[in-house]
N, C-alpha and C positions, 0 to 999 in steps of 0.2 A: 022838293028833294026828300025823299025818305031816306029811314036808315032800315038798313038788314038785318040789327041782331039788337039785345040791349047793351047801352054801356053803361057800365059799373061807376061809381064816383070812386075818386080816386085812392079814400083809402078803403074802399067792401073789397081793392083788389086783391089777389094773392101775391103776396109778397114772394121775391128772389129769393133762395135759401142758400146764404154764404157757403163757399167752399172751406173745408174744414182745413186745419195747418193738417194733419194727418193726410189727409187727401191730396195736398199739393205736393208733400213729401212723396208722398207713393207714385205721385204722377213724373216727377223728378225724378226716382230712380228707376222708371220705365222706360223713359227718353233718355239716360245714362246708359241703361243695361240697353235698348235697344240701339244704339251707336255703338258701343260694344262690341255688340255682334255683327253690325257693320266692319270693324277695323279687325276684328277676328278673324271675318271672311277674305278680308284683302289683301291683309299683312301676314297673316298668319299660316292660312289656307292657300291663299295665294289665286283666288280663283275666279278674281277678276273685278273691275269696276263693277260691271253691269249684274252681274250673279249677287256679286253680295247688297248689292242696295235692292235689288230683289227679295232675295232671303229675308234682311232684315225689315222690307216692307210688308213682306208679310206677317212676319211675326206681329210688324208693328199694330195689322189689321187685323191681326184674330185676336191679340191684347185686347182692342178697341168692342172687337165683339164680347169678349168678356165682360168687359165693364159696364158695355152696355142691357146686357142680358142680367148680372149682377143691379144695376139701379133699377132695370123696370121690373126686377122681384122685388127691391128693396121698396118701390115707391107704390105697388101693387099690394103691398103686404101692411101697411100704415090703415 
């Protein structure tokens, strides 16, 4: 049996890099503010189940695109 690639011993590996308290606070009031804008659309707006969990799933995904374009500058730029 071969192997494919080298393995590392276990500690040459790269370690996990904990999430910071900042960052789960910010991740918190995005999943707040984005239900928000959920109960906005339904209650407020009046414009229906399916519209507003629409709306606010997009927002939820272009959030998601930011932060993700936001870490691979922050983790490209190290």
């Amino acid at each position: 049996m071969t192997v494919d690639h080298d393995v590392l011993p276990e500690n040459d590996r790269a370690r996990q890099q904990e999430v910071s308290t900042a960052a789960m606070v910010g991740y918190a009031a995005a999943a707040t503010g984005i239900f928000g804008w959920f109960l906005f659309g339904l209650l407020v707006q009046r414009q229906g189940f399916v519209d507003s969990v629409g709306e606010s799933a997009g927002a939820a995904f272009g959030l998601l695109l930011a932060v993700s374009v936001v870490g691979t500058l922050r983790r490209n730029g190290d």
